[in-house]
NUGU-756369 format. One record per residue (C-alpha): residue number from 1; residue in one letter; x, y, z. Coordinates in nm, 4 decimals, m for minus. Layout:
<nodes>
<num NUM	residu a	u X	v Y	w Z>
...
</nodes>
This chain:
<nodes>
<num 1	residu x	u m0.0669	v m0.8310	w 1.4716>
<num 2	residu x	u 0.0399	v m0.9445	w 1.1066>
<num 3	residu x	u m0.1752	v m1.1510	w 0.9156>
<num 4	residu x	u 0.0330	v m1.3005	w 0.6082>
<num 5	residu x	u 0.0301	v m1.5507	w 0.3785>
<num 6	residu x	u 0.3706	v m1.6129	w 0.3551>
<num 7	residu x	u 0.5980	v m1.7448	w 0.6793>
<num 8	residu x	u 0.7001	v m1.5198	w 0.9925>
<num 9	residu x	u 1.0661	v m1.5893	w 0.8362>
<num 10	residu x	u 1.0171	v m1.3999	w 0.5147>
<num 11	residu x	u 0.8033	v m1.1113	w 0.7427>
<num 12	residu x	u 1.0647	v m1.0533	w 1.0519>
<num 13	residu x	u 1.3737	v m0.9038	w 0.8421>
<num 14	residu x	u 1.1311	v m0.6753	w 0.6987>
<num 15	residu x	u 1.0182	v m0.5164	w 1.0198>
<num 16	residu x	u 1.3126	v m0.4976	w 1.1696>
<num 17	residu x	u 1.4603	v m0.3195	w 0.8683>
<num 18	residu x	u 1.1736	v m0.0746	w 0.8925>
<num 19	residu x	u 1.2286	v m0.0655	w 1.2985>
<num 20	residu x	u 0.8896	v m0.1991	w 1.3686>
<num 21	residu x	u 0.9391	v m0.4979	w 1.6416>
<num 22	residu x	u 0.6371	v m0.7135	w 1.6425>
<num 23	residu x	u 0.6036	v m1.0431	w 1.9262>
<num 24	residu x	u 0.6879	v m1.3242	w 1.6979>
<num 25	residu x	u 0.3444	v m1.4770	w 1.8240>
<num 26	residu x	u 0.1655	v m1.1649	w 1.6673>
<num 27	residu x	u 0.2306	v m1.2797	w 1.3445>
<num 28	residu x	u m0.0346	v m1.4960	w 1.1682>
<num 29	residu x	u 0.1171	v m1.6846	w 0.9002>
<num 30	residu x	u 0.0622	v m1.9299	w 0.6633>
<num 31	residu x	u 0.1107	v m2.1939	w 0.8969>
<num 32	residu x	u m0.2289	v m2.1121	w 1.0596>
<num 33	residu x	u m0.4218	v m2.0206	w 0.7636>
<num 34	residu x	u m0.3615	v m1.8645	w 0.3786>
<num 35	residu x	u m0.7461	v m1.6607	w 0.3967>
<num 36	residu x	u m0.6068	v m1.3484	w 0.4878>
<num 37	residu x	u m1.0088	v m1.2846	w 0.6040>
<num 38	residu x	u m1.0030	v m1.5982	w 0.8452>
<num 39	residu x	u m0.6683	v m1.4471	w 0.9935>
<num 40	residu x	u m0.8369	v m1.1295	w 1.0558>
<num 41	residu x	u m1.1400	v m1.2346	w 1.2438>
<num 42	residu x	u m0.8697	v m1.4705	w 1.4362>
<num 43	residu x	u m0.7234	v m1.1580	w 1.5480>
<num 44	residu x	u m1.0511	v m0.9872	w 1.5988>
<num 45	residu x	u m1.1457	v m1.2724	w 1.8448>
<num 46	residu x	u m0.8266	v m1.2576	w 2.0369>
<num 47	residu x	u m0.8355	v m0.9118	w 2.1432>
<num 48	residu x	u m1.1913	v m0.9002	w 2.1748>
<num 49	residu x	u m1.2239	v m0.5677	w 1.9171>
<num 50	residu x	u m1.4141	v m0.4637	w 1.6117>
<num 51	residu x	u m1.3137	v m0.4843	w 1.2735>
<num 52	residu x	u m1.3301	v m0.1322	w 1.2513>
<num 53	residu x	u m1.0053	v m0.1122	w 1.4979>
<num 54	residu x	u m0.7926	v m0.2987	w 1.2595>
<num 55	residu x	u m0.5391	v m0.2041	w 0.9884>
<num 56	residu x	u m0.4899	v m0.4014	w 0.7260>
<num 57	residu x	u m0.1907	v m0.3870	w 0.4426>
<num 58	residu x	u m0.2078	v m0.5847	w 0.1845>
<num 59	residu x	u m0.0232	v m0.5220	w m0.1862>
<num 60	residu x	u m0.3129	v m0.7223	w m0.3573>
<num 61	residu x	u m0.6567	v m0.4659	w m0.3956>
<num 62	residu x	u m0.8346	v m0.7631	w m0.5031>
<num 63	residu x	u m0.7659	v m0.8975	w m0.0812>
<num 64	residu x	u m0.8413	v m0.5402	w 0.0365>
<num 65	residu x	u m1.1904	v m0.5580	w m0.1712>
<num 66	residu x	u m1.3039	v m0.8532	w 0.0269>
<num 67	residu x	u m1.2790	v m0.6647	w 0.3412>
<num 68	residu x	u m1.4701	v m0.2975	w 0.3186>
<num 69	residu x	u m1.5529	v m0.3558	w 0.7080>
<num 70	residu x	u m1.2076	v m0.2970	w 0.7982>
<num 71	residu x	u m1.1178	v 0.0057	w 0.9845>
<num 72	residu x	u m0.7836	v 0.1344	w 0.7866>
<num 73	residu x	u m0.7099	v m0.0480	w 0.4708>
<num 74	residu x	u m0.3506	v 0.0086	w 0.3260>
<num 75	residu x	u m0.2777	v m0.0970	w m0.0336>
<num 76	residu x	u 0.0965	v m0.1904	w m0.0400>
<num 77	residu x	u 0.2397	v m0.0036	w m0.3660>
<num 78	residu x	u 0.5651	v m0.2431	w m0.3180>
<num 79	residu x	u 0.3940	v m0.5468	w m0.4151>
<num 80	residu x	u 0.1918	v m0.6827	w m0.7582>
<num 81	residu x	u 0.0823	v m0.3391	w m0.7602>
<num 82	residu x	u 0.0114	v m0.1647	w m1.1095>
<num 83	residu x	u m0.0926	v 0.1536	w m1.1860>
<num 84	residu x	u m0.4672	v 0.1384	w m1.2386>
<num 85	residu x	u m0.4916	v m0.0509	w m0.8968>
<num 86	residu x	u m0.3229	v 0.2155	w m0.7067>
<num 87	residu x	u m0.6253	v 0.4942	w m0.9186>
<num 88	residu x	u m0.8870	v 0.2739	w m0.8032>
<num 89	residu x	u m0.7533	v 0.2238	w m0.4526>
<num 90	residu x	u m0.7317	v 0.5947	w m0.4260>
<num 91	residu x	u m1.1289	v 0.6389	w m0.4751>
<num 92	residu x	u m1.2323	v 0.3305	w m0.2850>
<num 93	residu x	u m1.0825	v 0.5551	w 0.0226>
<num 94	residu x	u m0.7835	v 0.2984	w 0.0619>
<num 95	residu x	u m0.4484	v 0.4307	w 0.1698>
<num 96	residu x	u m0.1493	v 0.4159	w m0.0748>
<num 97	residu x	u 0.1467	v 0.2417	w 0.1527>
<num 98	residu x	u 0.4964	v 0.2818	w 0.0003>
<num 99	residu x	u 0.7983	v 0.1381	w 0.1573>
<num 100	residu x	u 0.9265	v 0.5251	w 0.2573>
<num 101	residu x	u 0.5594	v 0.5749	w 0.4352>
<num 102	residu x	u 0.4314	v 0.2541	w 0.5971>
<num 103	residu x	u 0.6540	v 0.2779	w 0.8778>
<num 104	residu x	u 0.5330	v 0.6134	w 0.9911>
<num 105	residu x	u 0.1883	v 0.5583	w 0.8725>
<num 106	residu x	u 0.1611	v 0.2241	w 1.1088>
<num 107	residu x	u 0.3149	v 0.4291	w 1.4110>
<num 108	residu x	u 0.0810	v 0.7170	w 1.3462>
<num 109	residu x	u m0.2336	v 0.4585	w 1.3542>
<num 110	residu x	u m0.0568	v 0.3148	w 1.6532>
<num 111	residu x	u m0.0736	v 0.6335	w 1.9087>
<num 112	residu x	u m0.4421	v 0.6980	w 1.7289>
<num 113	residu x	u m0.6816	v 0.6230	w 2.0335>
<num 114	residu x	u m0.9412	v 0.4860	w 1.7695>
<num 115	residu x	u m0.6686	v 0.2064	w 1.7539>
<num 116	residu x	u m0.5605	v 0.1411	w 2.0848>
</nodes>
């Protein structure tokens, strides 16, 4: 699943540029809800798991923050990212995404039995 608050259109070229195919009706966008938290326990309901078996990217650390429950959090270095954000990411325990990493990071966490 993708929670976003932008629009599956702006997400999809993305993906596929990064050779990650996600069902279109995996994506949780805007459309559905901006509160990246109320997308995640949307997801949590429909696949009946903890939030401890989710991964969440985000590039804001401020959104990551809000959710310490979460089982991988990813701080997206791509986005509004500046340097002190990425230092204090590092010793909250949150992963540093970049766009040369995510894709194998997100397939790694993918054949991870804690996330299947």
């Amino acid at each position: 699943y993708i929670g976003t608050s932008n629009k599956k259109s702006a997400i999809t070229p993305v993906l596929e540029a990064e050779g990650l195919r996600i069902d279109n009706r995996k994506i949780l966008d805007a459309t559905i809800s901006e509160d990246k938290k109320v997308l995640l326990e949307i997801i949590e309901k429909i696949e009946n798991t903890r939030p401890d078996k989710i991964v969440f990217v985000d590039d804001s650390l401020e959104q990551l923050k809000l959710v310490p429950h979460i089982g991988t959090r990813m701080l997206a270095s791509w986005g509004y990212v500046i340097k002190g954000d990425l230092q204090q990411a590092k010793k909250l325990g949150i992963a540093i995404a970049t766009k040369d990493n995510v894709g194998h990071l997100l397939q790694e966490l993918s054949s991870s039995s804690d996330f299947k």
